[in-house]
C-alpha beads as a LAMMPS data file, in Angstrom:
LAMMPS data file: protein, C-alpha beads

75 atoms
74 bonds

1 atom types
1 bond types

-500.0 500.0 xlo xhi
-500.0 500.0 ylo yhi
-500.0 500.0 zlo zhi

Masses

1 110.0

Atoms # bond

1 1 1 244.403 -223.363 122.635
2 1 1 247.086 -225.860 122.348
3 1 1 250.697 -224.636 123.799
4 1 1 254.128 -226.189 122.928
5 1 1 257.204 -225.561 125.026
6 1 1 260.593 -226.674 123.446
7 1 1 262.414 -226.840 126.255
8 1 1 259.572 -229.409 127.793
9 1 1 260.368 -231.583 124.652
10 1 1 264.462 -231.151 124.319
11 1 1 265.141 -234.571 125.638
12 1 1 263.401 -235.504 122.231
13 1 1 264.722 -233.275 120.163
14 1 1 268.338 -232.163 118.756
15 1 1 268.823 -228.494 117.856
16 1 1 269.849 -228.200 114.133
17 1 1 270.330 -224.445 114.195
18 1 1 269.352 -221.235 116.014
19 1 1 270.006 -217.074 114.671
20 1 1 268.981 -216.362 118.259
21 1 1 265.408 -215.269 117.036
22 1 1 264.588 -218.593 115.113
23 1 1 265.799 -222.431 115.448
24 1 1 265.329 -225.489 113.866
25 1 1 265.069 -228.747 115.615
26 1 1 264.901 -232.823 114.673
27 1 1 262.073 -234.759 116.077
28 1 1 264.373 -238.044 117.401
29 1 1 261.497 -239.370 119.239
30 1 1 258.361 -239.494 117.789
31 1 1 257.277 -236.368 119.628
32 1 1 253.347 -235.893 118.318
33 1 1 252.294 -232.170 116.843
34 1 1 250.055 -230.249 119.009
35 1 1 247.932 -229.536 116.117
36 1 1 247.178 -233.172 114.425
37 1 1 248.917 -235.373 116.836
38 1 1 251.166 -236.922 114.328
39 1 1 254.330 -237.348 114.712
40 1 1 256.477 -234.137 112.974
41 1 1 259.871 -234.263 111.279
42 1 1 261.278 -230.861 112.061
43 1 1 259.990 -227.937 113.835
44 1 1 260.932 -224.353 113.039
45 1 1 260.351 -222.196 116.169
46 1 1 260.244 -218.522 115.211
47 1 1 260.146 -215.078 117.838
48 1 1 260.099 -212.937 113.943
49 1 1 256.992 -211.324 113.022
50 1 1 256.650 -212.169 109.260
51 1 1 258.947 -214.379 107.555
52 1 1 259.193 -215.746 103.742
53 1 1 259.399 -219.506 102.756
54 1 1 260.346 -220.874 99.674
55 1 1 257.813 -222.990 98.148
56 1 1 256.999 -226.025 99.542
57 1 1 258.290 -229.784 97.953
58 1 1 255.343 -231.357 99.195
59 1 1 255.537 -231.858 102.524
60 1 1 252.274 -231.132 104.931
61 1 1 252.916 -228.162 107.624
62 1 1 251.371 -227.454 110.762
63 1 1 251.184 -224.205 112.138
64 1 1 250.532 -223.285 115.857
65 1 1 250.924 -219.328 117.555
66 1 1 251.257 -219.489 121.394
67 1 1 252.344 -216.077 123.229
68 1 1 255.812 -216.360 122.671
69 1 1 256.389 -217.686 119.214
70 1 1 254.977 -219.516 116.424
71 1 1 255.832 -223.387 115.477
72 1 1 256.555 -225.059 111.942
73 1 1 255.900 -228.451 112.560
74 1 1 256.602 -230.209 108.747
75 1 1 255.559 -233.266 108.020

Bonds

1 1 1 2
2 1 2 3
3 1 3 4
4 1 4 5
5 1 5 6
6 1 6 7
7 1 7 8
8 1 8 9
9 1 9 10
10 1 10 11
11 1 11 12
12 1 12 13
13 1 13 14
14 1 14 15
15 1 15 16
16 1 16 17
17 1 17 18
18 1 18 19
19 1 19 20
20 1 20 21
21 1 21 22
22 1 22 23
23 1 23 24
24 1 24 25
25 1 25 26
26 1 26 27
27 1 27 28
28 1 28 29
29 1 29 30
30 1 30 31
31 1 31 32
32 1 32 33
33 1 33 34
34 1 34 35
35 1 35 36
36 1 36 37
37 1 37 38
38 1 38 39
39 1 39 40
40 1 40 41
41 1 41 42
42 1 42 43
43 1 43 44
44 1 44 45
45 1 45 46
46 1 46 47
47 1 47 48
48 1 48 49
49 1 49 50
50 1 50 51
51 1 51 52
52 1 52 53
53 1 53 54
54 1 54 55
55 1 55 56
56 1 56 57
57 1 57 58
58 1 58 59
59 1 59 60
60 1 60 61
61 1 61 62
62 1 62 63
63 1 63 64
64 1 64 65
65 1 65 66
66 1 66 67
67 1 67 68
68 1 68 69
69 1 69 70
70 1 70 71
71 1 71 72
72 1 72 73
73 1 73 74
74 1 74 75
């Protein structure tokens, strides 16, 4: 099972936001998906259970669960 690690990729990436339990972070680097290995836009990192998005406006999504959170990755 693939694993990503934020803090093994913050040199690459600049936090937009973060409630404490979720954050939101800009890909400045060209920092590949674990998923499709394509570079992502912005990752959503989330510790929350279930959560709600709005319909999408096109963009592709990748989704990866490790043990200690799940990972947005949109493309």
């Amino acid at each position: 099972m693939p694993r990503f690690d934020v803090h093994d990729h913050r040199h690459a990436l600049k936090q937009l936001k973060d409630t404490g339990a979720t954050s939101l972070w800009e890909n400045r680097n060209a920092v590949a998906c674990p998923v499709c290995d394509a570079p992502f836009d912005r990752l959503f990192t989330t510790r929350e259970t279930e959560m709600q998005f709005p319909e999408n406006d096109g963009s592709r999504f990748c989704l990866l669960r490790d043990d200690d959170a799940v990972h947005l990755f949109r493309h």
